[in-house]
VEXMI-726915 format. One record per residue: residue number from 1; x, y, z of N, C-alpha, C in turn; residue in three letters; chain. Coordinates in steps of 0.02 Angstrom, whole numbers, always signed. Example, Ala and Ser with C-alpha at 12.3 -4.5 7.8 and 13.67 -1.06 7.14 Angstrom:
BEGIN
+-----+--------+--------+--------+--------+--------+--------+--------+--------+--------+--------+--------+
| num |    n.X |    n.Y |    n.Z |   ca.X |   ca.Y |   ca.Z |    c.X |    c.Y |    c.Z | residu | chaine |
+-----+--------+--------+--------+--------+--------+--------+--------+--------+--------+--------+--------+
|   1 |   +660 |   -284 |   +390 |   +615 |   -225 |   +390 |   +660 |   -165 |   +390 |    ALA |      A |
|   2 |   +642 |   -112 |   +354 |   +684 |    -53 |   +357 |   +645 |     +2 |   +394 |    SER |      A |
+-----+--------+--------+--------+--------+--------+--------+--------+--------+--------+--------+--------+
END
This chain:
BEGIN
+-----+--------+--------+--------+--------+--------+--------+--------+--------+--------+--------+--------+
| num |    n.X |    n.Y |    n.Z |   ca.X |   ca.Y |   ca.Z |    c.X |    c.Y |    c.Z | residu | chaine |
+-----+--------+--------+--------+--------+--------+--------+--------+--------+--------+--------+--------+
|   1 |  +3086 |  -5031 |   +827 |  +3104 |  -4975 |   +784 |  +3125 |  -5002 |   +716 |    UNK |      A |
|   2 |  +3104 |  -4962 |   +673 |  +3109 |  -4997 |   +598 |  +3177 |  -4948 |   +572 |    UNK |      A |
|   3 |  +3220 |  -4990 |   +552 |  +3285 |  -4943 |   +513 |  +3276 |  -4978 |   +436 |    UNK |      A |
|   4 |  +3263 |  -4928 |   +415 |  +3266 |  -4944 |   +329 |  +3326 |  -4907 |   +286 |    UNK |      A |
|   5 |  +3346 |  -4951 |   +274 |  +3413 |  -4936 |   +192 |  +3377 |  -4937 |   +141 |    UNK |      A |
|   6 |  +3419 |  -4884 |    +94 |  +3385 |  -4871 |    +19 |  +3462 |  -4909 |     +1 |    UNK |      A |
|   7 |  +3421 |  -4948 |    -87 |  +3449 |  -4962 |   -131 |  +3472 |  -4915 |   -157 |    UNK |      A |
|   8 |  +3541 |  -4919 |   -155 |  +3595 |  -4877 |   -195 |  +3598 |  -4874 |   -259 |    UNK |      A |
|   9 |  +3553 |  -4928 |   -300 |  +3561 |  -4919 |   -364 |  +3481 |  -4906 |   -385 |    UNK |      A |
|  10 |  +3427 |  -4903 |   -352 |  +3372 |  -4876 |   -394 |  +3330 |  -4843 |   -336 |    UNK |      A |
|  11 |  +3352 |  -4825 |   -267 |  +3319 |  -4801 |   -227 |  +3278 |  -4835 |   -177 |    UNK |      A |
|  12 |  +3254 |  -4908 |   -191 |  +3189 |  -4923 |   -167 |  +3208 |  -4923 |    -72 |    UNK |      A |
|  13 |  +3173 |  -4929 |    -30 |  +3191 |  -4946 |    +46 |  +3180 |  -4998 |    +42 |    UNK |      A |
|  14 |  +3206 |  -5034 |    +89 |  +3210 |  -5097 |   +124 |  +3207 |  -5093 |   +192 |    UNK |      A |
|  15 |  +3179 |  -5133 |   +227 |  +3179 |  -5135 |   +319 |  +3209 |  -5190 |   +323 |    UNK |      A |
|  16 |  +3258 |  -5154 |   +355 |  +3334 |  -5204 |   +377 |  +3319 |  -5260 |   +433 |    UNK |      A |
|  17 |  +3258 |  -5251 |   +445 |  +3251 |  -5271 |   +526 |  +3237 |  -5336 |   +503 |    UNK |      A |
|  18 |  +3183 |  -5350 |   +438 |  +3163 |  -5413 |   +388 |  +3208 |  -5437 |   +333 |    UNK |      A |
|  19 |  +3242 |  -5392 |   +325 |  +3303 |  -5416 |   +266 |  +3308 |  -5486 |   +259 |    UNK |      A |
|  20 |  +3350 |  -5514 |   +302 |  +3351 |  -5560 |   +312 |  +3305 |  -5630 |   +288 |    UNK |      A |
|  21 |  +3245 |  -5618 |   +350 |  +3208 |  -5690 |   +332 |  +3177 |  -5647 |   +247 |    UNK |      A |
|  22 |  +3165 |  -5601 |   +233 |  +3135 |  -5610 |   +154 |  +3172 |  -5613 |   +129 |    UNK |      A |
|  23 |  +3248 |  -5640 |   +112 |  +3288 |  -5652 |    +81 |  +3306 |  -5605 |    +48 |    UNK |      A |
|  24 |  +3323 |  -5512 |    +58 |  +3337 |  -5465 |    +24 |  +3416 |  -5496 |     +7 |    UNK |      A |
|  25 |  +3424 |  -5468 |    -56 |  +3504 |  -5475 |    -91 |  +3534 |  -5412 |    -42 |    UNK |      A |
|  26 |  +3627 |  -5427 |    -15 |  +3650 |  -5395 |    +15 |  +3732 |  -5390 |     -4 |    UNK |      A |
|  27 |  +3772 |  -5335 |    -19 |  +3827 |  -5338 |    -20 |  +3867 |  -5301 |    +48 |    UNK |      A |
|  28 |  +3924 |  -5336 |    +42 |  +3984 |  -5299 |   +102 |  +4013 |  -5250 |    +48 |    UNK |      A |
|  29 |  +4040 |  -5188 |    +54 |  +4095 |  -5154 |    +32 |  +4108 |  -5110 |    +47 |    UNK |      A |
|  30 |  +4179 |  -5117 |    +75 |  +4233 |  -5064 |    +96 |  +4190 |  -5069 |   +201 |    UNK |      A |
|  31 |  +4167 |  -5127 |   +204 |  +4147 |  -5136 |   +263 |  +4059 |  -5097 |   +292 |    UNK |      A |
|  32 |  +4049 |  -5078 |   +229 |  +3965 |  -5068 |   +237 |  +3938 |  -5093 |   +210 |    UNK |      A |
|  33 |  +3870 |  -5139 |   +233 |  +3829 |  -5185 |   +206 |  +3795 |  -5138 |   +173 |    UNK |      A |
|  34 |  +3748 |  -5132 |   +106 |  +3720 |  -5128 |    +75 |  +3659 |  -5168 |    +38 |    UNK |      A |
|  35 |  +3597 |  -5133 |    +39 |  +3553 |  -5180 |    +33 |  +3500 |  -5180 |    -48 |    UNK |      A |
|  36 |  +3486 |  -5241 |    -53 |  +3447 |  -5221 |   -139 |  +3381 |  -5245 |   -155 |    UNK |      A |
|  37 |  +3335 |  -5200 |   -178 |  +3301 |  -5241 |   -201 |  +3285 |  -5303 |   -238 |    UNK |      A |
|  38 |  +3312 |  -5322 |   -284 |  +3320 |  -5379 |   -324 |  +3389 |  -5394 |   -339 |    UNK |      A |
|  39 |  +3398 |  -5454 |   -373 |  +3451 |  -5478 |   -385 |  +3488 |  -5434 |   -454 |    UNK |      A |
|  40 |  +3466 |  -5405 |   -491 |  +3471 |  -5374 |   -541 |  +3527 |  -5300 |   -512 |    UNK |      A |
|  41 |  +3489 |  -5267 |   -457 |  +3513 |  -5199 |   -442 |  +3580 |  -5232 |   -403 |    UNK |      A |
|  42 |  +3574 |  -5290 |   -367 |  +3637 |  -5321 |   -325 |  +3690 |  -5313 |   -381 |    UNK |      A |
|  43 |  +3685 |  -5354 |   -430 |  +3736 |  -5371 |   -498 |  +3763 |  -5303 |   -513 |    UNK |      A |
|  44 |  +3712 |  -5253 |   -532 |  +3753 |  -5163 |   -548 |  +3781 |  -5171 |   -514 |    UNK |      A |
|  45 |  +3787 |  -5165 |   -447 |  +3815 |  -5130 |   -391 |  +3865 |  -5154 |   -392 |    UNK |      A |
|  46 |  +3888 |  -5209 |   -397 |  +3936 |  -5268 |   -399 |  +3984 |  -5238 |   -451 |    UNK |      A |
|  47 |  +3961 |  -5244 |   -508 |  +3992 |  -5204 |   -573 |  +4035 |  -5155 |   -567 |    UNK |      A |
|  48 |  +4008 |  -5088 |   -530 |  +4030 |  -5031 |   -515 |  +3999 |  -4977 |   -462 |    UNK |      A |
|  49 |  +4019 |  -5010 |   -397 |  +3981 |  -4988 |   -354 |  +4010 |  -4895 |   -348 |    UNK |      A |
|  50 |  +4048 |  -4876 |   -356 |  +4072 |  -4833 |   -335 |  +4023 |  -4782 |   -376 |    UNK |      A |
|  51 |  +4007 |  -4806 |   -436 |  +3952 |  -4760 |   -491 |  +3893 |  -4771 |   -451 |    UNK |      A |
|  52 |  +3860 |  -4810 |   -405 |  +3812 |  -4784 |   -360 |  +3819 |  -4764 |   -306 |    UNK |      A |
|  53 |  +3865 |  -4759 |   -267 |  +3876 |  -4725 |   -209 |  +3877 |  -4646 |   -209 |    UNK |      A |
|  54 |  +3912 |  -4627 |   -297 |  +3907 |  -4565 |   -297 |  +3835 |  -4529 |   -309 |    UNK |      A |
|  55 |  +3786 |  -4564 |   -323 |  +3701 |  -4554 |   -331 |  +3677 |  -4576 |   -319 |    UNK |      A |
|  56 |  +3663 |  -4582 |   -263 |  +3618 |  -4672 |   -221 |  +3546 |  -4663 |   -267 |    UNK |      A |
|  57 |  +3533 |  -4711 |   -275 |  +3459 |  -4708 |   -304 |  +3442 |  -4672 |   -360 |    UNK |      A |
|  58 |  +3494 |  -4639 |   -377 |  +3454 |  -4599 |   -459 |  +3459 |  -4631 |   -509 |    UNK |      A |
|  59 |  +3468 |  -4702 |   -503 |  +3458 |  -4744 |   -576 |  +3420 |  -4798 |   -582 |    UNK |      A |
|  60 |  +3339 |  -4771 |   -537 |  +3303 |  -4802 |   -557 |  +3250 |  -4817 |   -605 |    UNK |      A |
|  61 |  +3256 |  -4783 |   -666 |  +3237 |  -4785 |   -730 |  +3270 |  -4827 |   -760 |    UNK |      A |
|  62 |  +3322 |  -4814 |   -761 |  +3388 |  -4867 |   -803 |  +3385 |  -4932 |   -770 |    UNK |      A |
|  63 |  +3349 |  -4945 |   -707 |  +3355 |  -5010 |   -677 |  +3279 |  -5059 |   -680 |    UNK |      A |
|  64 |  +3260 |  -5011 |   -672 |  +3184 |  -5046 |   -683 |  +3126 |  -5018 |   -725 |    UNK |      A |
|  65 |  +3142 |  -4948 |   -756 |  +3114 |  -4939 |   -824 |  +3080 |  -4877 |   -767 |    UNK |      A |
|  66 |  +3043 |  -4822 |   -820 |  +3011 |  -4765 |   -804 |  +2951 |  -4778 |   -771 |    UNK |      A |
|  67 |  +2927 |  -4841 |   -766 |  +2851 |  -4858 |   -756 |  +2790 |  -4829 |   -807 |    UNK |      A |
|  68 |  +2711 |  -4836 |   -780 |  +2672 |  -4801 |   -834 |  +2671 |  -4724 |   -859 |    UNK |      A |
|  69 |  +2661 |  -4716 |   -919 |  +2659 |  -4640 |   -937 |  +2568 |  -4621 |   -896 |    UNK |      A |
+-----+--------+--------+--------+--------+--------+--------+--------+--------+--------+--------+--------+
END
């Protein structure tokens, strides 16, 4: 069974089940692991996690740009 976590700071999923060996970035806080796409969205989170907990994933424009028009 596949359990996937979304990045709290730009949305993306992750499958927790691989986390691990692909070396996904991971924080502890307040005793829940949290998982990231890159090292970049780890660092926000780090910053001020509490500003993504209250919008998991809606700042992924601001994190990795709008993509193509």
């Amino acid at each position: 069974m596949t359990v996937v976590a979304v990045d709290p700071v730009c949305g993306m999923t992750i499958d927790e089940s691989t986390a691990e060996e692909m070396g996904v970035e991971t924080v502890v806080y307040r005793g829940t692991t949290y998982y990231f796409c890159c090292p970049y969205c780890r660092k926000q989170f780090e910053r001020d996690p509490e500003k993504y907990l209250q919008a998991p994933g809606a700042h992924h424009d601001e994190t990795h740009g709008a993509g193509p028009a």
